[in-house]
Backbone as numpy.savetxt, mean C-alpha at the origin, in Angstrom:
# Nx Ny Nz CAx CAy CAz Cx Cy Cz
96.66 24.71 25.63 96.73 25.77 24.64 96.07 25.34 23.35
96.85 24.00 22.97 95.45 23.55 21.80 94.42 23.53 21.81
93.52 22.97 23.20 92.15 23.23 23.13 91.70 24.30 23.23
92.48 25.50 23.51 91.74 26.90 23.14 91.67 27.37 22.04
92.58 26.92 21.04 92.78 27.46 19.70 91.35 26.28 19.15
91.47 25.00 19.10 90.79 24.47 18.52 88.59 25.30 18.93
88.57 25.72 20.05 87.43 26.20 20.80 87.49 27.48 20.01
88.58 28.10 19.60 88.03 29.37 19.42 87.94 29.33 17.59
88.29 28.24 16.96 87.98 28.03 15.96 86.61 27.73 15.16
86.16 26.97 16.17 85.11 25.97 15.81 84.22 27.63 16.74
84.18 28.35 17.41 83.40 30.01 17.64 83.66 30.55 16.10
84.45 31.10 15.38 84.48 31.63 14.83 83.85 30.96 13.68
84.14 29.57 12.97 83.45 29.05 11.92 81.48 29.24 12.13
81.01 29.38 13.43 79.78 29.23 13.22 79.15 30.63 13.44
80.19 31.82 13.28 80.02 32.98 13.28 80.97 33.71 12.25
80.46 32.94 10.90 81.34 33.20 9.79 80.28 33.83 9.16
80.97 34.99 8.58 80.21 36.00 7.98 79.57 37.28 9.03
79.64 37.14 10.39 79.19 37.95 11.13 78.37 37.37 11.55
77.55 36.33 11.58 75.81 35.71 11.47 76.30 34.56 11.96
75.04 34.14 13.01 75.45 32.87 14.20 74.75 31.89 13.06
75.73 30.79 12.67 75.15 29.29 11.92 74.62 28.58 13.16
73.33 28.06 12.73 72.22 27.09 13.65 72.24 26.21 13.25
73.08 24.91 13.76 72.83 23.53 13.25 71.26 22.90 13.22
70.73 22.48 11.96 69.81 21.81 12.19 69.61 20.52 11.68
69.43 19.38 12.70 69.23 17.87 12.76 68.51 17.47 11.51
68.93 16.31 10.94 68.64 16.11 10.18 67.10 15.30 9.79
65.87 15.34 9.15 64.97 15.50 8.83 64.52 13.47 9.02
64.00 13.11 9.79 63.24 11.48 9.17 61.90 11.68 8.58
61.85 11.15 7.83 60.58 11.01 7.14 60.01 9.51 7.68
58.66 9.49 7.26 57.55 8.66 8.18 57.42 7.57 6.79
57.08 6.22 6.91 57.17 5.58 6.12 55.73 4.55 6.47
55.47 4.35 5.29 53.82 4.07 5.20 53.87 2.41 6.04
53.09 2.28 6.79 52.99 0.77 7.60 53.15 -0.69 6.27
53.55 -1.61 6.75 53.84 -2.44 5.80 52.84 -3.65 6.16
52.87 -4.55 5.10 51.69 -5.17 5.10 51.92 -6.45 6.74
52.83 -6.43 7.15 52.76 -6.83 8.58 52.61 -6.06 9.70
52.51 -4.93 9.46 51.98 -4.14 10.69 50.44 -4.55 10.93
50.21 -4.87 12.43 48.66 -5.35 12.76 47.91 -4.13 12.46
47.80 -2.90 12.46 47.29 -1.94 12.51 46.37 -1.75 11.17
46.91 -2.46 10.05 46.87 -2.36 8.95 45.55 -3.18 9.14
46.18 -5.01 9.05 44.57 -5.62 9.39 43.81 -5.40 10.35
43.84 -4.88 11.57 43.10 -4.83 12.36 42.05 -3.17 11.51
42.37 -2.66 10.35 41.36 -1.26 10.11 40.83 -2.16 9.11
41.22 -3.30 7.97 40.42 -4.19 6.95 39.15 -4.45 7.77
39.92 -5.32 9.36 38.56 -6.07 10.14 37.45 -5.21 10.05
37.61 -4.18 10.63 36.65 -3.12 11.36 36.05 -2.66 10.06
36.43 -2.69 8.59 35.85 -2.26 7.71 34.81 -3.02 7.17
35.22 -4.40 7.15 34.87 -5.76 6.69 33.80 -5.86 7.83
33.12 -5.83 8.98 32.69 -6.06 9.94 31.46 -5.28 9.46
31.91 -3.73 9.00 31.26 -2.43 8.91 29.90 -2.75 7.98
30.83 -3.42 7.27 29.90 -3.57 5.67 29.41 -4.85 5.90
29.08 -5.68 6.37 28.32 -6.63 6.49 27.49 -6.49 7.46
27.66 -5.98 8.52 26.66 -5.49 9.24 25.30 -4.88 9.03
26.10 -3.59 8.10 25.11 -2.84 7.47 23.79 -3.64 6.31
25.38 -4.36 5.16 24.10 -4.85 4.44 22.78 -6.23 5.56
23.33 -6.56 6.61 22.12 -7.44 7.29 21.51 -6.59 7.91
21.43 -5.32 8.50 20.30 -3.99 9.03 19.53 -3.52 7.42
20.03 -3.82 6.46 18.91 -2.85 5.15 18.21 -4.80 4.81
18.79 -5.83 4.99 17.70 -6.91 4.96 16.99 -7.22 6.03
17.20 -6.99 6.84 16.31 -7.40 7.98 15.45 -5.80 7.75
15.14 -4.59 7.45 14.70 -3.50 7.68 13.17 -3.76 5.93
13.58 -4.70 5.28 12.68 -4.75 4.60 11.94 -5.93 4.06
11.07 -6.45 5.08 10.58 -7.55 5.28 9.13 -7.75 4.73
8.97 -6.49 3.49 7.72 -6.40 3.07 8.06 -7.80 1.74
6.54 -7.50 1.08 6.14 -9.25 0.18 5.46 -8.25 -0.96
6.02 -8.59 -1.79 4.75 -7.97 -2.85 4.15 -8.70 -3.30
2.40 -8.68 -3.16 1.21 -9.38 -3.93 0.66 -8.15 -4.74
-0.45 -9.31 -5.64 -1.22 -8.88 -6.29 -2.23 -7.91 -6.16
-2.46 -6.69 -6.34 -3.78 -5.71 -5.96 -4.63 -5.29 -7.46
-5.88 -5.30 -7.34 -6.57 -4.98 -8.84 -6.05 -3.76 -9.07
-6.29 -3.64 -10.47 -5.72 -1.84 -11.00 -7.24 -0.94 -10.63
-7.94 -1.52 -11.32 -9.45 -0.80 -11.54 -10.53 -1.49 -10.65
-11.77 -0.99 -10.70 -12.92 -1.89 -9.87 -13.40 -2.79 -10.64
-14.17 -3.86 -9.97 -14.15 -4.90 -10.96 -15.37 -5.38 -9.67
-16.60 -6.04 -10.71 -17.33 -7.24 -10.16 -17.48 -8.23 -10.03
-18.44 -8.94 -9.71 -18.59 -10.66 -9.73 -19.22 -10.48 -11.29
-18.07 -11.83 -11.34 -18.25 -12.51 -13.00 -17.45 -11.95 -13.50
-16.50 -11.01 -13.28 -15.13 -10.52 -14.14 -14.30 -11.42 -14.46
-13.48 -11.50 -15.27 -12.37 -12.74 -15.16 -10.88 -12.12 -15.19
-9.90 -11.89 -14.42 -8.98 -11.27 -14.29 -7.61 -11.84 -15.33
-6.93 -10.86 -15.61 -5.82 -11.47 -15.94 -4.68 -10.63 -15.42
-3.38 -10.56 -15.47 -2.19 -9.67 -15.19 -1.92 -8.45 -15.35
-2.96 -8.48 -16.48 -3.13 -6.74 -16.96 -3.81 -5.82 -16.55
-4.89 -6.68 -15.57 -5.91 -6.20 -14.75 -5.15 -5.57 -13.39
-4.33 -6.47 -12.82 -3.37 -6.43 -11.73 -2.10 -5.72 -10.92
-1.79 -5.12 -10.15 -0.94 -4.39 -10.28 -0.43 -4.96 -9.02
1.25 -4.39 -9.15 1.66 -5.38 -7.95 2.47 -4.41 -6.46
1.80 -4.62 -5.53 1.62 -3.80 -3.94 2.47 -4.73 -3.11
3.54 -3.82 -2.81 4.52 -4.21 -1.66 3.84 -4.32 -0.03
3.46 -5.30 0.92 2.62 -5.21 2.15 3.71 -5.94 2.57
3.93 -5.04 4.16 4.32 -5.96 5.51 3.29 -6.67 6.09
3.06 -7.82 6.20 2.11 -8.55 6.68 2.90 -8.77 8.30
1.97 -8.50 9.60 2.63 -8.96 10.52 2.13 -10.58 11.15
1.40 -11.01 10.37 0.77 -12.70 10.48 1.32 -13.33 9.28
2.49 -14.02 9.21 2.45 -15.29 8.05 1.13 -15.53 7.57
0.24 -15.85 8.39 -0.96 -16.54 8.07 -2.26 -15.85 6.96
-1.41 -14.17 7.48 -2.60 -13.56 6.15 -1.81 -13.15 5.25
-0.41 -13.69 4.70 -0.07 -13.66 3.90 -0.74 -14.46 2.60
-0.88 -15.82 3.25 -1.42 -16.64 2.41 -2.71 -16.89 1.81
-3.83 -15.89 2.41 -4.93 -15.37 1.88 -5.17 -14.39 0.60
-3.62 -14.22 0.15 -3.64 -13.15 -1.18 -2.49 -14.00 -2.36
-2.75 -13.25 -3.17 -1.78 -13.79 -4.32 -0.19 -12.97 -4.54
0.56 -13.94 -4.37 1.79 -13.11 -4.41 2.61 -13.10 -5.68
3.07 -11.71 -5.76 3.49 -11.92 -7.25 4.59 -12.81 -7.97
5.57 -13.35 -6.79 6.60 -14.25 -7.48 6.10 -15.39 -7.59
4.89 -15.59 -7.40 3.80 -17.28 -7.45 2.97 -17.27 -9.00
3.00 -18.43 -9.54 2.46 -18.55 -10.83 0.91 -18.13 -10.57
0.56 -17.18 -11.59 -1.48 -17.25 -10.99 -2.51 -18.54 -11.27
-3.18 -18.97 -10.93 -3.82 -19.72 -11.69 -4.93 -19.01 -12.83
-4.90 -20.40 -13.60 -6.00 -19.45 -14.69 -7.40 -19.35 -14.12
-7.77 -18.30 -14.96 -9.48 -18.31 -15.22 -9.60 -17.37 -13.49
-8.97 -16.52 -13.04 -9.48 -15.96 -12.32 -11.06 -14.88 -11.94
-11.99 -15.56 -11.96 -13.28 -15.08 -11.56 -13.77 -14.38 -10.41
-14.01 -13.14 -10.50 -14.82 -13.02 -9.44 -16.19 -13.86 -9.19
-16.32 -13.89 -7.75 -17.36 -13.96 -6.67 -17.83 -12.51 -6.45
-17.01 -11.98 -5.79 -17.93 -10.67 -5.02 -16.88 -9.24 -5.80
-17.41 -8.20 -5.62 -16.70 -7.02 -5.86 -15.41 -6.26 -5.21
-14.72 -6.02 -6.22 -13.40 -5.60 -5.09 -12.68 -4.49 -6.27
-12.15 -2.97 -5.24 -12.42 -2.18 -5.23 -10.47 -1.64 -5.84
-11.07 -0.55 -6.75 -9.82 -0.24 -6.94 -8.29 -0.38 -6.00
-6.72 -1.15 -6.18 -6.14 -0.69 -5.72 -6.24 -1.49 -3.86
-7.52 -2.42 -4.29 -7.55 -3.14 -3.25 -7.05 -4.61 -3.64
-6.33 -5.09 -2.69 -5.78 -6.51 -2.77 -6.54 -7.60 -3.00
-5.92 -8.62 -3.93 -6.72 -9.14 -4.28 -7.27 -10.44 -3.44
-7.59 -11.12 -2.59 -7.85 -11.78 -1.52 -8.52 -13.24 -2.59
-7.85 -14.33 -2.11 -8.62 -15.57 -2.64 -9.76 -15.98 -2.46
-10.45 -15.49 -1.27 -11.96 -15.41 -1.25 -12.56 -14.57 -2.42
-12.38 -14.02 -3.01 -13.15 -13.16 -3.81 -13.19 -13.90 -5.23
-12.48 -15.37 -5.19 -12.19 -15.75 -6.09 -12.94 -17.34 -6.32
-13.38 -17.53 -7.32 -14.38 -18.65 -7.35 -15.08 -19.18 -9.00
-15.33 -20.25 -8.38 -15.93 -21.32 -9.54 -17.18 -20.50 -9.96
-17.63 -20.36 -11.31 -19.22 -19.50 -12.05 -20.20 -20.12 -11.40
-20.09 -21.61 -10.65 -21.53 -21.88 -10.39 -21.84 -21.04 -8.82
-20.85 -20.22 -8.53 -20.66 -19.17 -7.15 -21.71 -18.30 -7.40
-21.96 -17.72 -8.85 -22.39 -16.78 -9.68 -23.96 -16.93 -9.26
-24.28 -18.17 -9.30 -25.60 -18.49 -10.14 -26.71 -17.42 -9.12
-26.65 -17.06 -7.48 -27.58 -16.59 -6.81 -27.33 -14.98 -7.06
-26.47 -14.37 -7.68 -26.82 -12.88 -8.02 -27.29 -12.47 -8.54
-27.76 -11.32 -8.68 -29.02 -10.70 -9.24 -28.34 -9.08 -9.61
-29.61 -8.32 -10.41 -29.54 -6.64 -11.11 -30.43 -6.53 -10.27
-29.71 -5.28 -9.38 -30.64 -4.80 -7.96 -30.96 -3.21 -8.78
-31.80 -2.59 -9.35 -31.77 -1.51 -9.81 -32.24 -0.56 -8.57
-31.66 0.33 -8.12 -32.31 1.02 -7.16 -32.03 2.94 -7.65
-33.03 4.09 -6.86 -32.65 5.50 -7.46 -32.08 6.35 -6.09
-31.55 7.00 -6.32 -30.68 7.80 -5.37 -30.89 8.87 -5.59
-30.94 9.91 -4.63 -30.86 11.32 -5.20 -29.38 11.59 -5.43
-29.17 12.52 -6.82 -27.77 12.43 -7.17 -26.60 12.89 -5.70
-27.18 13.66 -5.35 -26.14 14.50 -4.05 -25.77 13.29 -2.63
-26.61 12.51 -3.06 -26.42 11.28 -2.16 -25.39 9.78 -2.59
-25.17 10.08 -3.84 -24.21 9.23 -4.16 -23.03 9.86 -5.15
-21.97 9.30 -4.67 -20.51 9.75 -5.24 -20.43 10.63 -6.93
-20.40 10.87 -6.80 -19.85 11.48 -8.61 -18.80 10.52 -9.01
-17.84 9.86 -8.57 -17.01 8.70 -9.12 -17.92 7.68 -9.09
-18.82 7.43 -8.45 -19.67 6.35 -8.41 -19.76 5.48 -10.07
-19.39 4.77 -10.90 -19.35 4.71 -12.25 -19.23 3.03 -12.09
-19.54 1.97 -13.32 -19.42 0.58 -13.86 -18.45 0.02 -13.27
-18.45 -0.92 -12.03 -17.19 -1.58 -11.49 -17.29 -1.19 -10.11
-17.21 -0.14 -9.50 -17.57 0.79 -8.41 -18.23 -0.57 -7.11
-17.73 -0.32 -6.56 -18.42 -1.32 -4.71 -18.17 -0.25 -3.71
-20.02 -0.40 -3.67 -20.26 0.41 -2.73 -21.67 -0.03 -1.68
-21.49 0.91 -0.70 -22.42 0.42 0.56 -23.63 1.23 0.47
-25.11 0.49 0.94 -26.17 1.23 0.55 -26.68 1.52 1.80
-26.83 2.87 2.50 -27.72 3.10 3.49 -29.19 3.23 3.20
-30.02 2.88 4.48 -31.42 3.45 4.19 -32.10 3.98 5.07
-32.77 5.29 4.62 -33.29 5.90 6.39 -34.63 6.31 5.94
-35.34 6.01 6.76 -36.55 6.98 6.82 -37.47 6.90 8.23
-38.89 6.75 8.10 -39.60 6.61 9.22 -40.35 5.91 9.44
-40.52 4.62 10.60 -41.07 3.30 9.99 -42.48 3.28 10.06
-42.72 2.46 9.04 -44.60 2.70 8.61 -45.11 2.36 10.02
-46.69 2.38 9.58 -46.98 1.61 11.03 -47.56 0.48 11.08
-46.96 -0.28 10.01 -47.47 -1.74 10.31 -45.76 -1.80 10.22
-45.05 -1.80 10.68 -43.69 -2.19 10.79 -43.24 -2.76 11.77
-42.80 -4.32 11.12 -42.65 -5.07 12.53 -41.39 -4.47 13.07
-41.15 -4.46 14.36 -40.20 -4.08 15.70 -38.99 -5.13 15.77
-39.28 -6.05 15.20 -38.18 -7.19 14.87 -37.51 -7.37 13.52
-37.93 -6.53 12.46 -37.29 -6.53 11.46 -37.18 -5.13 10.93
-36.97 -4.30 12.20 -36.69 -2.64 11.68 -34.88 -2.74 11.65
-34.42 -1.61 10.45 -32.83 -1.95 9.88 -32.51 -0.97 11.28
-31.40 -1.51 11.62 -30.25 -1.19 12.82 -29.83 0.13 12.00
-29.80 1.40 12.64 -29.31 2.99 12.46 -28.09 2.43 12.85
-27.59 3.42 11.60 -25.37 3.15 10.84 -25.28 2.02 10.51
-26.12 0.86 9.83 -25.63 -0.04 9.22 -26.30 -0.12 7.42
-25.88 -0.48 6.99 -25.94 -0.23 5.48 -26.91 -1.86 4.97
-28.03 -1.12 4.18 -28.77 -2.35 4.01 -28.24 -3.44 2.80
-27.06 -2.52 2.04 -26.40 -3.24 1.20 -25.08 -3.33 1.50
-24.48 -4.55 1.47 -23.00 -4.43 1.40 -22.05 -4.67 0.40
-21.01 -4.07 0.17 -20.39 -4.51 -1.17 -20.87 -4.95 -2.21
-22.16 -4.09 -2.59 -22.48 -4.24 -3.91 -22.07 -3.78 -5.16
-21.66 -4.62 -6.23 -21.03 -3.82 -7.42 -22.05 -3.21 -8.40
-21.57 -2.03 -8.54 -22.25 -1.29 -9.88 -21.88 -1.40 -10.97
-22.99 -2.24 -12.05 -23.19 -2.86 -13.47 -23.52 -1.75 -14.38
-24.03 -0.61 -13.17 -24.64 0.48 -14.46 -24.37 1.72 -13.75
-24.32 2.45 -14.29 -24.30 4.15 -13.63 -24.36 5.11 -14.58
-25.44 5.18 -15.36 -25.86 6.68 -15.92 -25.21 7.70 -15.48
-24.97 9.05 -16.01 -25.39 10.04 -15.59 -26.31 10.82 -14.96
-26.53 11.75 -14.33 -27.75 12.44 -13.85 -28.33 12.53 -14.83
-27.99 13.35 -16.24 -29.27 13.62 -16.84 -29.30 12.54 -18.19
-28.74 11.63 -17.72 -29.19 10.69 -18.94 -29.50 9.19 -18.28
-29.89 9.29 -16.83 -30.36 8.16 -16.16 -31.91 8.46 -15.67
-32.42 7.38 -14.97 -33.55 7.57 -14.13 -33.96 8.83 -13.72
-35.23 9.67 -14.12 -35.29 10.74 -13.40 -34.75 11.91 -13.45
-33.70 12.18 -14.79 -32.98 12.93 -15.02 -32.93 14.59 -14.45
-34.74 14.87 -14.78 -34.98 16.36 -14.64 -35.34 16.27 -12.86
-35.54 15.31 -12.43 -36.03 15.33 -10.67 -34.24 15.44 -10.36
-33.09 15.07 -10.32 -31.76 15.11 -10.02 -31.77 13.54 -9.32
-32.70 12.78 -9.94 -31.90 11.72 -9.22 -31.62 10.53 -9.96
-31.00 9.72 -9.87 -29.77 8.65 -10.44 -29.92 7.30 -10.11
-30.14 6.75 -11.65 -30.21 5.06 -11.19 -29.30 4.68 -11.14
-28.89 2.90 -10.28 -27.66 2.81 -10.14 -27.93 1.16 -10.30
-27.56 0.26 -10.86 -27.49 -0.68 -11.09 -26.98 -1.80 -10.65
-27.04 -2.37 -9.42 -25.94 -3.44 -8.74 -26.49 -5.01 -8.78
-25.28 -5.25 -8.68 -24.98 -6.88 -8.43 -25.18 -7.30 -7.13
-25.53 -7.92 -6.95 -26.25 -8.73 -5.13 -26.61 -9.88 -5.17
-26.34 -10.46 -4.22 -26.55 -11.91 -3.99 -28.55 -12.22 -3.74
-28.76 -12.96 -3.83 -30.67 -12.66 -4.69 -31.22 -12.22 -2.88
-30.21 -13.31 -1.81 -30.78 -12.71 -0.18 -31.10 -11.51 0.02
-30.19 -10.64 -0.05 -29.49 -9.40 0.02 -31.03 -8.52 -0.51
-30.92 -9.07 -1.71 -31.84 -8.07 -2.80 -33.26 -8.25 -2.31
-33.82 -9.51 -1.29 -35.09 -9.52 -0.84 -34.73 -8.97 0.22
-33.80 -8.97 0.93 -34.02 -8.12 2.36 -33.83 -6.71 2.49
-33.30 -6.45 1.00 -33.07 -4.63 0.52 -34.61 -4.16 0.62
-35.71 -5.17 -0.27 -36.89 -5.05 -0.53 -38.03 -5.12 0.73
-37.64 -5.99 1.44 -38.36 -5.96 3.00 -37.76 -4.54 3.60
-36.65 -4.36 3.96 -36.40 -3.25 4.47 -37.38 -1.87 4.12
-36.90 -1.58 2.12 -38.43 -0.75 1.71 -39.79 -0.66 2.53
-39.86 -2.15 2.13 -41.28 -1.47 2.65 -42.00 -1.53 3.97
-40.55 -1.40 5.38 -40.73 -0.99 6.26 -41.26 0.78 6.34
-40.27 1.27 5.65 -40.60 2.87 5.72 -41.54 3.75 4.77
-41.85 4.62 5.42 -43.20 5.55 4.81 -42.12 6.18 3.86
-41.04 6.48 4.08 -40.09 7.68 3.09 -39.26 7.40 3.05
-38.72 5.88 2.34 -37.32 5.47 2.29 -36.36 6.54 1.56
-35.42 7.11 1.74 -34.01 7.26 1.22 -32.97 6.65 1.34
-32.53 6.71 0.14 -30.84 6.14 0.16 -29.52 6.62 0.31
-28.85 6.49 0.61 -27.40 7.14 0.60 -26.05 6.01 0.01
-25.57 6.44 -0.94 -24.68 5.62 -1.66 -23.17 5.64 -1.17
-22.26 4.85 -0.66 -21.26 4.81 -0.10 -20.16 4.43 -1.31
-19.13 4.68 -1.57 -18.39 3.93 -2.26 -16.94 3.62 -1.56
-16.77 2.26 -1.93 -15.74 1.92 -1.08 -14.35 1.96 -1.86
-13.44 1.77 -1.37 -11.94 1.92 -1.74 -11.67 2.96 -2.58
């Protein structure tokens, strides 16, 4: 009989007020891992792993060298200094032609001279570089171009390649006729470059041009001449 009274008590308390009471369990809250949970170091590792990894993929990914490259064109007998110079990031894939240029974290030596001509923006290569008595066999090759045949940048400093075409005389020896697509000048620097109408020939449209050449060069420019009945020239400029 008690346990019915007590049963029908504990009915009625959770249907007090008319309305069924819903027990609900009481709430745990989640509590942040503590510094001995592995979970904790094992996400440092994987972070720590992350970031060192990475920074050895962005060093190994940039294996370029920066050397020295001229700013402007420049000839034999120039004498360079730092101001002349500008400095060009290259991947070299040979060690070996690294060491054919000047690199910029290397002291320069003084008195840098040209030998031969080298071209805007082009690197500066230690061959091109030399003692004045290098100097002594160049020569002022004056030669005329028709203007439409040589560059409009063509200007003082400028290295450029000289073609020559025409039709060979007829005393022209067969052994010393110039090879068609090869240039009877190479890398010659220009000392002078007028304008059209304030150079050679002004009112005909054609243009003297003034180069530097080694004195060989400048006699075999001259043999070549006077293979042909109608030499023309064509002016190349390089870099």
């Amino acid at each position: 009989m008690s346990l019915g009274v007590r049963h029908d008590e504990r009915d009625g308390a959770r249907r007090a007020g008319g309305r069924d009471v819903v027990s609900v369990p009481r709430a745990t809250r989640t509590s942040a891992p503590g510094w001995r949970d592995p979970r904790l170091w094992i996400g440092l590792l994987i972070v720590a792993v992350s970031v060192v990894a990475g920074a050895r993929l962005l060093a190994a990914a940039d294996d370029t060298v920066q050397v020295w490259a001229v700013r402007a064109d420049a000839g034999p007998g120039a004498e360079l200094t730092e101001a002349d110079l500008v400095a060009r990031r290259v991947r070299f894939a040979d060690s070996d032609d690294l060491e054919t240029y000047y690199r910029v974290d290397a002291a320069l030596p003084g008195g840098l001279r040209l030998v031969r001509g080298v071209g805007e923006g082009e690197l500066l290569p230690r061959g091109a570089v030399g003692a004045d008595d290098a100097l002594t066999d160049t020569v002022e090759l004056p030669v005329a171009v028709e203007a439409e045949q040589a560059p409009p940048t063509v200007a003082a400093g400028s290295v450029v390649d000289v073609y020559l075409v025409g039709s060979p005389g007829r005393e022209a020896a067969d052994d010393r006729a110039l090879e068609p697509g090869k240039p009877v000048l190479r890398e010659a620097t220009v000392v002078d470059a007028p304008a059209v109408d304030a150079g050679f020939g002004g009112a005909a449209g054609r243009r003297q041009l003034v180069l530097a050449v080694p004195q060989e060069a400048a006699a075999a420019y001259f043999a070549a001449v006077a293979e042909l009945e109608t030499p023309a020239l064509t002016v190349v400029r390089r870099g």
